[in-house]
C-alpha positions in Angstrom: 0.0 0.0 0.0 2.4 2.6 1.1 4.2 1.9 -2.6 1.0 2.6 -4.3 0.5 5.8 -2.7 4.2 6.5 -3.5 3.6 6.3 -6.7 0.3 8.4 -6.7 1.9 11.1 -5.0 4.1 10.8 -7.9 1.6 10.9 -10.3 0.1 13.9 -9.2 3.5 15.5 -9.2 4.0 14.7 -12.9 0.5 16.2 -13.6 0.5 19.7 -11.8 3.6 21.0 -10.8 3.7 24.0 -13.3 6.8 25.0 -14.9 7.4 28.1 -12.9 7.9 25.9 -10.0 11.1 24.3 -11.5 14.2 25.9 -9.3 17.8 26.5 -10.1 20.1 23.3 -10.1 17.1 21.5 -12.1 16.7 20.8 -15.8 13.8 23.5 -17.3 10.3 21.9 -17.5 9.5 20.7 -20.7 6.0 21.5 -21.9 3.3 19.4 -21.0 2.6 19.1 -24.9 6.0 18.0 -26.3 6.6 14.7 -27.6 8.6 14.0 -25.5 6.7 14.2 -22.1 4.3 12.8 -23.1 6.5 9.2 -23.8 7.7 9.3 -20.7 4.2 10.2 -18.8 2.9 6.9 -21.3 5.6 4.5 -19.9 5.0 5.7 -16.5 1.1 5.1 -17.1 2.0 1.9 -18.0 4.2 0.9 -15.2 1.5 1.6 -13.2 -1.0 -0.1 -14.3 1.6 -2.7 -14.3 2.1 -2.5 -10.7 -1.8 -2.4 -9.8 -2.3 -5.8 -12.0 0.2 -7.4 -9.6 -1.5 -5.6 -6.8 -4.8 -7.2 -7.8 -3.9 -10.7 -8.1 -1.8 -10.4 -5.5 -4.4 -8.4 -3.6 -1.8 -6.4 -1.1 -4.5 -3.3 -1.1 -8.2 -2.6 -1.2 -9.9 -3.2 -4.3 -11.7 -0.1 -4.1 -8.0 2.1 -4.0 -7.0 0.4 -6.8 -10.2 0.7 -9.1 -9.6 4.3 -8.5 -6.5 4.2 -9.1 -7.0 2.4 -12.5 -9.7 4.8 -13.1 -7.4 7.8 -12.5 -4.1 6.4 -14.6 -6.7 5.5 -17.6 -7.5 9.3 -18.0 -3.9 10.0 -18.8 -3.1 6.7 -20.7 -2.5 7.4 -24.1 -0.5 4.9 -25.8 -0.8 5.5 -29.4 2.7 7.4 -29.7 3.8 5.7 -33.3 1.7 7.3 -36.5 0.8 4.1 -38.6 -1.2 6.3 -41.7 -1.8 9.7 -42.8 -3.8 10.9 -45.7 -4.9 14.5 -46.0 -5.6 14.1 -50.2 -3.6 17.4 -50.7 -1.8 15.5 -53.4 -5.1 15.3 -55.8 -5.4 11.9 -55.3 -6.1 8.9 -53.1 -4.2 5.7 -55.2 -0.9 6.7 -54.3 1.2 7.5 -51.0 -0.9 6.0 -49.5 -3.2 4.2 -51.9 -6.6 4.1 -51.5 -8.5 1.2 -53.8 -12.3 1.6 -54.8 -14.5 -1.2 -53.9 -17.4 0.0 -54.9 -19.1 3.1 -55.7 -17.3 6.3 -56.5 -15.0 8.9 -54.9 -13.1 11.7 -56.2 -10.4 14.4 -54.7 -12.5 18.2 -54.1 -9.6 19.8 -54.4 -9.1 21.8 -51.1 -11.4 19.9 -49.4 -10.5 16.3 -49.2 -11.8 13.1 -50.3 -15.4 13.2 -51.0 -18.5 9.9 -51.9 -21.5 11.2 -53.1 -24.1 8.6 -53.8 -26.6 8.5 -56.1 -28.1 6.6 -59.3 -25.2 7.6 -61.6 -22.6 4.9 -61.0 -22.0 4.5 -64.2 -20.0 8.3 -64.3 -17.8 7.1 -61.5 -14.7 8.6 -61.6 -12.8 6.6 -58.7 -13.2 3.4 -60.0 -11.0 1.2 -62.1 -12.0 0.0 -65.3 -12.3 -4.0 -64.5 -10.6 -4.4 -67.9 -7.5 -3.3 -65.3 -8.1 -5.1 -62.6 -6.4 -8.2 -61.1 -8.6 -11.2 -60.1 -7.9 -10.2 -56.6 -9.0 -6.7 -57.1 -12.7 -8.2 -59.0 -13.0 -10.2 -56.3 -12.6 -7.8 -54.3 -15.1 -5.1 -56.1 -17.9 -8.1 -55.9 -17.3 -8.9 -51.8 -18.3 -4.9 -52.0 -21.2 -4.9 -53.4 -22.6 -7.6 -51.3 -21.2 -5.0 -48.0 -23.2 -2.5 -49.8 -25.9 -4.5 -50.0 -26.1 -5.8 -46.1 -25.0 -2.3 -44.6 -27.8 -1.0 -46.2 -30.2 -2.7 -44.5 -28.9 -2.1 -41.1 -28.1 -5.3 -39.1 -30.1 -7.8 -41.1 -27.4 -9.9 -43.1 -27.7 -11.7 -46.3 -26.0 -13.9 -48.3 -28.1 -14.4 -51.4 -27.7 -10.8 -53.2 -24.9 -10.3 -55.4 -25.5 -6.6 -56.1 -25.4 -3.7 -54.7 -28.1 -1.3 -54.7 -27.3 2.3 -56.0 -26.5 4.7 -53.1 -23.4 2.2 -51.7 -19.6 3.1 -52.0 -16.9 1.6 -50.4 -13.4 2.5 -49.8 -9.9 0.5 -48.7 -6.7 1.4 -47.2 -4.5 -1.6 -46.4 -2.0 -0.5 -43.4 -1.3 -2.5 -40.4 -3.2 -0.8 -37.2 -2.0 -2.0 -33.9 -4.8 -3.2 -32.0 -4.7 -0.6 -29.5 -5.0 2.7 -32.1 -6.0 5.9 -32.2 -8.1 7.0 -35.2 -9.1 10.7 -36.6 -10.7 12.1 -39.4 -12.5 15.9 -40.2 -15.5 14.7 -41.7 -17.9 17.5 -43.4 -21.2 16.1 -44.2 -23.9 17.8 -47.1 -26.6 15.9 -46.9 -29.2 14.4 -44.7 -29.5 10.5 -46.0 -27.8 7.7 -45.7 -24.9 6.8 -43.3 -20.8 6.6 -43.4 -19.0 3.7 -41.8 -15.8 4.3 -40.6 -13.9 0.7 -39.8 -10.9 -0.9 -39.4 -10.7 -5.1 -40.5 -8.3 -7.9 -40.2 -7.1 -10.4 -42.9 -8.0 -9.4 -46.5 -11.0 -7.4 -47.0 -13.8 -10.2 -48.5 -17.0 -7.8 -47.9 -19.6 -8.5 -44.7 -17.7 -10.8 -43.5 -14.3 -9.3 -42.4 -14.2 -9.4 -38.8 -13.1 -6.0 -37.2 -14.9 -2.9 -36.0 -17.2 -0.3 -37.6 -18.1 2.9 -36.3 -21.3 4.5 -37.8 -22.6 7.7 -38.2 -26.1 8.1 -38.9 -27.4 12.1 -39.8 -28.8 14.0 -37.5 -28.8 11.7 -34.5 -26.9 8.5 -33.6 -23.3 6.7 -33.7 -23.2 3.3 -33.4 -20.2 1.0 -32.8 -20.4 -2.4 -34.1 -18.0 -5.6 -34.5 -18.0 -7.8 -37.3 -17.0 -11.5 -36.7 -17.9 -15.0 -38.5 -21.2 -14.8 -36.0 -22.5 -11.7 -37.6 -22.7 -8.1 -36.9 -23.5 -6.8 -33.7 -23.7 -3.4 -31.8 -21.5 -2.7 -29.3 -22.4 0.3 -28.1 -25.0 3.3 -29.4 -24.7 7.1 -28.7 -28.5 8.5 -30.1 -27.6 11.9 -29.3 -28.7 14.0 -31.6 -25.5 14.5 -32.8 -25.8 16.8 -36.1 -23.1 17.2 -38.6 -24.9 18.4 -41.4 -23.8 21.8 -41.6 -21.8 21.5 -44.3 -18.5 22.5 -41.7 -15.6 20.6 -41.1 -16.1 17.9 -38.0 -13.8 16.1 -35.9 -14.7 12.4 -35.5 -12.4 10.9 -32.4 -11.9 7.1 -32.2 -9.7 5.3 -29.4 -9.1 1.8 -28.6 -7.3 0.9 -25.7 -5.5 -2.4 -25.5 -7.6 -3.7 -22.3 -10.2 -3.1 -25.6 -11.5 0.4 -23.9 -13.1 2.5 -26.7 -14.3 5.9 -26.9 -15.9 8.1 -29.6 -15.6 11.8 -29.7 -16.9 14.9 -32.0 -15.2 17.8 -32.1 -13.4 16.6 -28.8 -16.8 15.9 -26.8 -17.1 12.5 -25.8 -20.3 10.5 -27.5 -19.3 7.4 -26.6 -18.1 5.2 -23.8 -17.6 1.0 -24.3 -15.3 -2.2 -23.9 -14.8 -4.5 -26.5 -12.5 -7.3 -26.3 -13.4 -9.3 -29.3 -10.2 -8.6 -30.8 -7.3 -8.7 -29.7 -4.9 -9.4 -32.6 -3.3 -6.1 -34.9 -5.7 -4.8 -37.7 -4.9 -5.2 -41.4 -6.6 -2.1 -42.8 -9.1 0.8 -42.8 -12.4 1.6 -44.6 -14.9 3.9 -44.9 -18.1 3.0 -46.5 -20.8 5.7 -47.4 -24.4 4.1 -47.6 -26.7 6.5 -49.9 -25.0 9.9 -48.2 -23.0 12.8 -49.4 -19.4 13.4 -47.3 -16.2 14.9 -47.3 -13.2 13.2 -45.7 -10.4 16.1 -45.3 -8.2 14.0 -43.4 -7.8 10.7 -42.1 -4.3 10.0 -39.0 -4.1 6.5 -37.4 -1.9 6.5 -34.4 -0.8 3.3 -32.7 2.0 1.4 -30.5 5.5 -0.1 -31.7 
């Protein structure tokens, strides 16, 4: 006990003595913001939660000290120090450093704003897509796996296997990166229209459509986000936030996701917290990222995945 309170009354050290309090002899205080604190804060973080695993199995102190402990260190845990993607489109394009590939549907580059899906009836004029004469079997595989995504995303949480098209209004997305599976993901969003719904996920293995297990984080306009996980059972919701939560003012929105590696989430717009949930269905690194718009009209002006070593 008296170790654990040691290291609180470190802890609280680290967090508030201001820089002004520093005093000749010492090195100068860094600020709070530079890289470099905030590594060292991380490791601490995780020393300490460490030390209060050990202290729970081990149980040398009350429970109820050490959830609040836990509680306390997980406000400052942030171990996503390594940046794993980064696409802000300012190139013109989306197939190259890093590449993007069109599954389905079709996106362009607005220039000055970002990457943009608008849905509709006109799939036929789709700029983003390959022409399949170009396409590798892997690639046409991959193109049909999308339409069938299209196809059960748009009707919610009911799956199907027995469509093999996908109903205008569906366009999906892929970027294949290696996430760790504790990650920090964010993206400025603007959104121009009131229908449909945008999918942000992240999957593991190969992306083959509805079926590739990982997470998906869903927007719906005007009033809910929904976090769901995809495995070889089916899709189910984690966790909802019904808000209202609206985007569509045509201004630029910051959409917050962080997973923790004890599989803590949390969702946040324009850094208010939405959403609050545990997941620990997976537990293995991702293989990629993907946003899927279902019948709406958005702008993606960047997209930053941040993860561990």
């Amino acid at each position: 006990m008296a170790r654990l309170l040691g290291i609180l009354m470190l802890f609280w050290a680290l967090s508030a003595v201001p820089a002004t309090a520093q005093q000749s002899g010492y090195s100068q205080w860094k600020d709070p913001a530079t890289h470099e604190r905030g590594e060292k804060l991380q490791e601490f973080i995780d020393k300490l939660n460490d030390l209060v695993d050990r202290a729970e199995k081990a149980k040398a102190a009350d429970p109820n000290f050490l959830r609040d402990l836990r509680n306390l260190a997980g406000n400052f845990d942030r171990p996503w120090q390594v940046r794993l993607f980064h696409d802000d489109f300012l190139d013109g394009n989306y197939t190259d450093n890093p590449r993007w590939t069109v599954v389905t549907g079709k996106y362009w580059v607005e220039r000055g704003w970002g990457l943009r899906s608008s849905t509709g009836n006109d799939q036929g004029s789709n700029a983003g897509t390959q022409n399949s004469d170009t396409l590798s079997g892997e690639e046409k595989a991959a193109q049909i796996f999308g339409q069938i995504l299209g196809q059960v995303l748009n009707k919610g949480k009911t799956t199907t296997q027995n469509s093999t098209a996908a109903p205008a209004g569906n366009a999906v997305i892929v970027a294949n990166t290696t996430i760790s599976n504790a990650f920090s993901i964010e993206t400025d969003v603007s959104s121009w229209s009131k229908k449909g719904r945008l999918h942000l996920g992240v999957y593991q293995g190969e992306f083959r459509g509805p079926r590739t297990p990982g997470y998906r984080l869903a927007y719906t306009p005007g009033g809910e986000f929904e976090l769901l996980r995809v495995s070889g059972r089916g899709m189910r919701t984690v966790e909802t936030a019904t808000g209202p939560y609206p985007l569509e003012d045509k201004k630029v929105h910051r959409i917050s996701w962080q997973r923790h590696g004890d599989g803590r989430m949390t969702v946040s717009v324009d850094d208010n917290k939405v959403l609050e949930t545990a997941d620990r269905g997976f537990r293995d690194p991702f293989s990629g990222i993907a946003m899927i718009n279902t019948g709406g009209d958005y702008i993606v002006k960047t997209v930053s995945v941040m993860g561990t070593r």
